[in-house]
N, C-alpha and C positions, 0 to 999 in steps of 0.2 A: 543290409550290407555292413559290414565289422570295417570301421576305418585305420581300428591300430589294433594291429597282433606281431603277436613272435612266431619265428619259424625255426626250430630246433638249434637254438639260439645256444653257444659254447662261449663261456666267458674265461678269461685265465689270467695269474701273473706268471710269466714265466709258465713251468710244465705245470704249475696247479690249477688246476677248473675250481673256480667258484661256482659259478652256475653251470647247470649240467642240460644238455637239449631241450630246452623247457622252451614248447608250442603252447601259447597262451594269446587268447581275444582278452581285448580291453573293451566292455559294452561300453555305448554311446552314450553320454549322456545322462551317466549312471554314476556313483562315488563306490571306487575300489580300493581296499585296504589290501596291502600286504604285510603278512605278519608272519612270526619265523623267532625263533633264538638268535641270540647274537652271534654273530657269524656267520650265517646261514646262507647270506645271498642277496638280504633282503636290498639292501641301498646299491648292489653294482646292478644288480635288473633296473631297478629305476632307472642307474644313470647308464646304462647301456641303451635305453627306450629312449634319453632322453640327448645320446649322441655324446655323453661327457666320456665314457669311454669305451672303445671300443670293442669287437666282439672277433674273439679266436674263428668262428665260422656260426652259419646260420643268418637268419635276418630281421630289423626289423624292420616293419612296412605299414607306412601311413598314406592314407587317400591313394591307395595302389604302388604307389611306390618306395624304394629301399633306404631308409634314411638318410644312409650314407653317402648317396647319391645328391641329395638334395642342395640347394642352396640354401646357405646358414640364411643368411635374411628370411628367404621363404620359408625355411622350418620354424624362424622365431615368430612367425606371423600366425602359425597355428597352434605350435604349443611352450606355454611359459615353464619355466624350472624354477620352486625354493628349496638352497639345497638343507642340510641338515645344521649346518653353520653357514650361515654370508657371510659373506666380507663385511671388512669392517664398515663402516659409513661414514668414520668418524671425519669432524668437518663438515658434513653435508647438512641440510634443512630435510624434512620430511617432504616436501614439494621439491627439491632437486633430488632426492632419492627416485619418488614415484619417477620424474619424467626420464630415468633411463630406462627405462619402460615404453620408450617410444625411439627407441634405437633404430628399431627393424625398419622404421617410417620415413626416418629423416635420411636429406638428400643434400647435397651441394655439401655445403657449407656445417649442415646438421643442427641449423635453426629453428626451433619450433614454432609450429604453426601457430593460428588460432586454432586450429582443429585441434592439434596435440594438446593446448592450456586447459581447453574445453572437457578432455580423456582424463587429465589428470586428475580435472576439480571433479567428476564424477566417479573416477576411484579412489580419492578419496572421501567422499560423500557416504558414497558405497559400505567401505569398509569402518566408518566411525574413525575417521581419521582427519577428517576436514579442519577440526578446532587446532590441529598440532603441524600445521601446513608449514610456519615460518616457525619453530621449532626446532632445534637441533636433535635427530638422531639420540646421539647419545644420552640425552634429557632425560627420554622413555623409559617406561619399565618396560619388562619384556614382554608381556601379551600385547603389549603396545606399539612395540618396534615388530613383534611378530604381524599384526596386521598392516603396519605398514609397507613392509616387505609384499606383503598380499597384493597390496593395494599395485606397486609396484608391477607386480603379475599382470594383474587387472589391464595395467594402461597398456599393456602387451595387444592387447584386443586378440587373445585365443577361445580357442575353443576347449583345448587342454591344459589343464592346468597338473601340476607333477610339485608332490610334495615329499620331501624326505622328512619323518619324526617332524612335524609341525608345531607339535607339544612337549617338544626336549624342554627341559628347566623352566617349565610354568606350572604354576600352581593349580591347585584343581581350578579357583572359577576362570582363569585366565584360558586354561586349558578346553572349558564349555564356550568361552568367547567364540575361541577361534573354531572350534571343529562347529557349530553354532554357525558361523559366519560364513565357512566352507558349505554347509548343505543347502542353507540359502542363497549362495549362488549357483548351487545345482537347481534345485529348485525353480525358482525366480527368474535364470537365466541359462538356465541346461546348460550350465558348462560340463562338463568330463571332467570329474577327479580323480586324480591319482595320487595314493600318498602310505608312505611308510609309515606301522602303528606298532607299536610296545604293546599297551595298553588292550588285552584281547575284549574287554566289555567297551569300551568305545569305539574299538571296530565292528562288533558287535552292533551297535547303538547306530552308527552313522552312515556304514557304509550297505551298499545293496549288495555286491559283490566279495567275495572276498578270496583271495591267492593264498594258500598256506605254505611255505616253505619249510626242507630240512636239506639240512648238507649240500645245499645249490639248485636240488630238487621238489620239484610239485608234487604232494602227500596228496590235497584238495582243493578244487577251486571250484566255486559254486555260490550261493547265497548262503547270509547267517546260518541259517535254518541247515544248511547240508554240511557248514563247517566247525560250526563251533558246538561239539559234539564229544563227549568222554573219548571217542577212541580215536579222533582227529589229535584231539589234543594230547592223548597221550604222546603218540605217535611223533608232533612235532616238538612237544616241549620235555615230554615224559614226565608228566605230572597225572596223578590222578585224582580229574577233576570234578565236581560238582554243577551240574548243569540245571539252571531254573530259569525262570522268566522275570522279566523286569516289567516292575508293577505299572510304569507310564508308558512303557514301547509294548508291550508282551512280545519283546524278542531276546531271545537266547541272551543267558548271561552266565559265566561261570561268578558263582557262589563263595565257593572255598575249591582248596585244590591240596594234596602234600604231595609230597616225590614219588613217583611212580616206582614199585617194588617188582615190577614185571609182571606183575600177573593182569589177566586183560580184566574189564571193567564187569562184563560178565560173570568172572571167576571173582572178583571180589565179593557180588551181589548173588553170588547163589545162594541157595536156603541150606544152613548144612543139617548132615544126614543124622538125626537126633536119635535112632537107634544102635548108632554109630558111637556113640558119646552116654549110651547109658550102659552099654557092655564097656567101655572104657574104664565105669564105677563100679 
């Protein structure tokens, strides 16, 4: 049973569609990358999945029913959102960050439990965040504040988690931190990831699934192996690219890639016609 899909899902501002009928399964328990050029669709599909905004017509639908319908608390209880910027934090401690991540939970008064203290000290635990508890937010570097954000998620106690560009403005090893951090708690703890990727060899690398978008549209969705492919990628980025294998995964890696001149990947790599080129001399 598929617990979250789209059903010919129309996004728009005004009369322009961003996203165009796109019916798409999110597998369980699996880490999915959507990938696409800028402008493509990629972040309003997220946050149409993710109820931030909403959809011209079509649906989406989690544990059978239509999200829209939902009660905000019950949707926070199954799936968390980091968006591509948070909010600021500033002023907060990394341990008052994490615990609004128990929003969904609290009642009355909106006092934390012992159960809630106990959620907290474990996502942060979780996430390598434990040592920067009564630390200010702001203090952090950014792979830093990027997992405590996570961590945040975490205390959510979902099964989903939805990531917009998680690796905006970090370095490469910060960047391995966190996608690193993300598959072990797929892993470790089957969570469901969802998250927007720039980067096509780290979606590649991390994710099982992957969405290809262009102009609001699904070109491909499938595993590495069926997406990250010379004529996928022409297609969505128009680069013509170079496709090998990664010496520690053996999955799919683009290589090198230059601007796509239109001709298909085939018509570059044919043999040319060398009787052809001697009546030329």
């Amino acid at each position: 049973m598929v617990r979250l899909f789209t059903n010919q899902l129309n996004i728009g501002y005004g009369e322009q569609l961003i996203v165009k009928n796109i019916s798409v399964n999110i597998p369980d328990k699996k880490i999915t990358a959507i990938i696409g050029a800028n402008g493509c669709g990629k972040s309003t599909l997220l946050k149409a999945i993710t109820r931030i905004v909403s959809q011209q017509s079509g649906t989406v639908v989690l544990d059978g029913k239509d999200i829209l319908k939902e009660n905000t608390k019950v949707l926070a209880k199954k799936m968390a959102t980091l968006p591509q910027t948070p909010e600021s934090a500033s002023g907060l401690t990394v341990g008052e960050l994490v615990s609004y991540g128990r929003f969904p939970y609290q009642k009355g008064f909106g006092r934390l439990t012992k159960k809630d203290y106990e959620i907290i000290d474990w996502a942060l635990e979780v996430t390598g965040t434990a040592d920067y508890k009564f630390r200010p937010v702001d203090a952090l570097s950014g792979g830093q504040r990027q997992r405590v954000w996570i961590a945040m998620a975490l205390a959510q106690e979902t099964d989903i988690i939805f990531l917009d560009e998680p690796t905006t403005y970090l370095d490469l090893a910060h960047q391995l931190e966190v996608l690193e951090l993300l598959q072990k708690l797929n892993v470790e703890q089957e969570r469901t990831i969802v998250m927007v990727l720039h980067d096509l060899n780290h979606a590649a690398r991390f994710a099982d699934y992957l969405i290809a978008l262009k102009d609001g549209e699904i070109v491909k969705v499938g595993t590495c192996e069926e997406v990250i492919t010379c004529d996928v990628l022409e297609k969505v980025f128009q680069i013509d690219a170079e496709i090998g294998r990664d010496p520690r995964t053996n999955k799919p890696m683009c290589i090198t890639y230059n601007l796509s001149k239109g001709e298909t990947h085939n018509e570059k790599n044919a043999i040319p016609d060398c009787s052809a080129l001697r009546a030329a001399y």
